[in-house]
C-alpha positions, 0 to 999 in steps of 0.5 A: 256378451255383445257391448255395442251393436252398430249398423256401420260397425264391427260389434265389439263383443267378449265371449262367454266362453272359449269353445274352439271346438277341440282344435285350439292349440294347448298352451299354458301361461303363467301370468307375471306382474297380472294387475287386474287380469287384462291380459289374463282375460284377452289370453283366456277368451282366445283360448290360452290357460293361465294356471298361475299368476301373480302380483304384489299390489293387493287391490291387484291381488284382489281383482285378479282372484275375484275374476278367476277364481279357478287361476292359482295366485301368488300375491308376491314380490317377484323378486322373492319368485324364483324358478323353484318356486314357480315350479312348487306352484305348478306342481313340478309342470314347465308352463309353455309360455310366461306373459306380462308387464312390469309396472310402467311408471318409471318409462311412461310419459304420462308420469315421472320418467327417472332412470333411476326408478327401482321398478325399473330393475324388475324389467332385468329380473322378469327377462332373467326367470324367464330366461332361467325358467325356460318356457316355449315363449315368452311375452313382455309388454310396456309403454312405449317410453320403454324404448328410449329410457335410460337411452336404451339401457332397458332395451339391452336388459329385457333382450341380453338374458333372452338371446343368451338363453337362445331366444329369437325376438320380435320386438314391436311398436304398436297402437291398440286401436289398430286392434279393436281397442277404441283408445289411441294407446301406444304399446311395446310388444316383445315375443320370444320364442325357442326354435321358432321365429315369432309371428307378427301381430296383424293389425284388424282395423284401422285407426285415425285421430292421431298423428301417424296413426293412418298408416297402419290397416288403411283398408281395413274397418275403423275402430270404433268411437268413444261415442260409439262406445260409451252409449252402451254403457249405463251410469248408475247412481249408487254404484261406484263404478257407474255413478257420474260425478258431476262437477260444481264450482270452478270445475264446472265452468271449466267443463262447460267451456271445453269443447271436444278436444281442447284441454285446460291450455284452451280455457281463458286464464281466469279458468285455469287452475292454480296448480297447473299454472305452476306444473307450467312453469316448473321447468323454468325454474329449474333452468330448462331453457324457454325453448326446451322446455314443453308445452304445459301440462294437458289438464282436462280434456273432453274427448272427442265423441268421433274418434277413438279415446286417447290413451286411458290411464290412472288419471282418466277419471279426473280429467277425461271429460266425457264428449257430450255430457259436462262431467268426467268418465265414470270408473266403468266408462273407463273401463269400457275403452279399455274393453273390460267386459261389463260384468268385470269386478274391480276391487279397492278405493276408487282412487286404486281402481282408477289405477287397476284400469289404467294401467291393464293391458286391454283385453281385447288387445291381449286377445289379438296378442294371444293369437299371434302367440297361438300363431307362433306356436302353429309353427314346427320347432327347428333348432337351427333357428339362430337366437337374436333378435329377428326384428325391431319395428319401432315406428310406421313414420318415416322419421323417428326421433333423435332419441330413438333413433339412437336406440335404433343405431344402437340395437343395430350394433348390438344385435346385427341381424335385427331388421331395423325398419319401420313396421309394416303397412297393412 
């Protein structure tokens, strides 16, 4: 299913199926912490068979089994998910490899960052089933807030369990747009593997419109543009994914003010909204010293139409403005940056769905992701291969920051044969 087709560019297409001739590796995954399924759909058109998933969100719960109908689901806490449990529902059968992504919201940027969140915990829990559980492999994928939160204290709890059981670890910084994603989307990847080293994962385009973000795949196509990408996408009155909501009001004046790329912090006083003013402010008035504190929130933001997006999240269809029309992101616009194919079904309130979208994993990322996976598994088990963490790529800077660069002395401490080194230029 072909989304754009472009003279210049590299079409950006999801298969309708996943022929691979009879010679793809034969690996099964069991799917944890699944939300919409985007990494179930990246992992399944690489050729990978998710027999089992689960989540205890229901519009998650929902979408999932709209979508895959033929994955068994269980709609539940994984605290309440055992190694016994997983077996019951596979029928006695060890998959080889567990993937997923613990909820976000406790490390993300974009959201309250607390240490003391209590989703945070399951990234322990999700580390210690499968250490328990025992698969081939292993998967997690996070924001990248992951790493220096709780300086470091999640790092330490994702990778103890792991080594314990004889794990060796890659641990990976990356940007999905270095992947085919047209979003400028920050992500942690860790791969864990028993008797083997895990493969890297190998950049395919090159990405641009970000600080740093040329480092990476210079040589290699450009990833595709919002503007790119949204003229392939129709709107639709009628349908709630495709129908634009055009602003009035206030709104509008601040919408037909923004030019591509400024945000609210551009708009004239008199155009900026009362709220945001506050959210401004509000570290002042808990103390934080006037040089500390930030700069005020984004707010609205019209996209830029010659770059890739910035990164996608719940909020996107309130505040991304679109980069030619006066009026924010459709549901299905959204979802098309985050390289959902079009006739992927979303299910709950929009306010639910908006969440679905932002918080997947892009498909066409999980796709690149599974590969590396198939990749790793191409290599002959050796039992000699020492458990620990191989390698640690954080960042394809010459600099990190103070609080990563405390973690980074940190791991080097606890896991003295990590490769601590920026990652990789292609």
């Amino acid at each position: 299913m072909t989304l754009l087709q472009d003279t210049d560019h590299e079409v950006l297409t999801w298969p309708e199926s996943s022929d691979h001739g009879g010679q793809a590796l034969q690996i099964d995954a069991v799917d944890l912490f699944s939300g919409a399924g985007g990494l179930a759909c990246g992992f399944s058109d690489a050729g990978i068979k998710v027999r089992l998933a689960s989540d205890v969100w229901r519009p998650a719960a929902d979408t999932y089994r709209a979508n895959f109908p033929d994955h068994q689901f269980l709609h539940s806490d994984i605290r309440d998910i055992d190694t016994g449990s997983l077996l019951r529902s596979l029928n006695g059968d060890r998959t080889r490899l567990i993937v997923g992504g613990p909820p976000c919201q406790g490390f993300s940027s974009a959201g309250a960052r607390s240490v003391q969140d209590p989703r945070n915990t399951l990234v322990g829990y999700y580390s210690a089933l499968a250490a328990e559980f025992r698969p081939e492999m292993f998967v997690f994928e996070n924001v990248e807030g992951f790493l220096t939160a709780g300086g470091g204290r999640y790092v330490r709890d994702l990778l103890d369990p792991l080594i314990e059981a004889g794990y060796t670890i890659r641990l990976e910084k990356v940007n999905v747009a270095n992947y085919g994603v047209p979003q400028l989307r920050k992500r942690v990847i860790v791969t864990a593997a028993l008797g083997r080293v895990p493969a890297p994962l190998n950049p395919t385009h090159a990405a641009f419109g970000a600080p740093g973000a040329w480092r990476v795949g210079q040589t290699l196509p450009p990833t595709m543009t919002v503007s790119q990408v949204l003229s392939a996408v129709k709107v639709s009155a009628g349908d709630p994914l495709s129908e634009p909501r055009w602003p009035t009001g206030v709104e509008s004046h601040r919408i037909r003010a923004l030019k591509p790329g400024q945000t609210m912090r551009d708009l004239p006083e008199d155009l900026q909204h009362e709220s945001w003013t506050a959210r401004a402010n509000r570290r002042v008035r808990d103390g934080t010293p006037t040089e500390k504190r930030g700069g005020a929130p984004i707010g609205l933001r019209r996209l830029v139409g010659s770059e890739p997006s910035r990164a996608i999240t719940s909020a996107a269809t309130r505040e991304f403005v679109h980069p030619t029309a006066d009026r924010t992101l459709t549901l299905r616009e959204a979802a098309t940056i985050q390289t959902f194919p079009p006739s992927f079904q979303f299910v709950g309130t929009r306010s639910e769905i908006a969440t679905l979208i932002g918080n997947a994993v892009p498909p066409v990322f999980a796709s690149a992701l599974a590969k590396s996976v198939q990749a790793t598994f191409s290599f002959a088990a050796d039992d000699s291969i020492p458990a620990g963490l191989a390698e640690f790529q954080v960042t394809p800077a010459t600099a990190m920051s103070p609080a990563l660069k405390t973690v980074s002395e940190m791991v080097k401490r606890r896991y003295p044969a990590a490769a601590v080194r920026p990652v990789t230029l292609f």
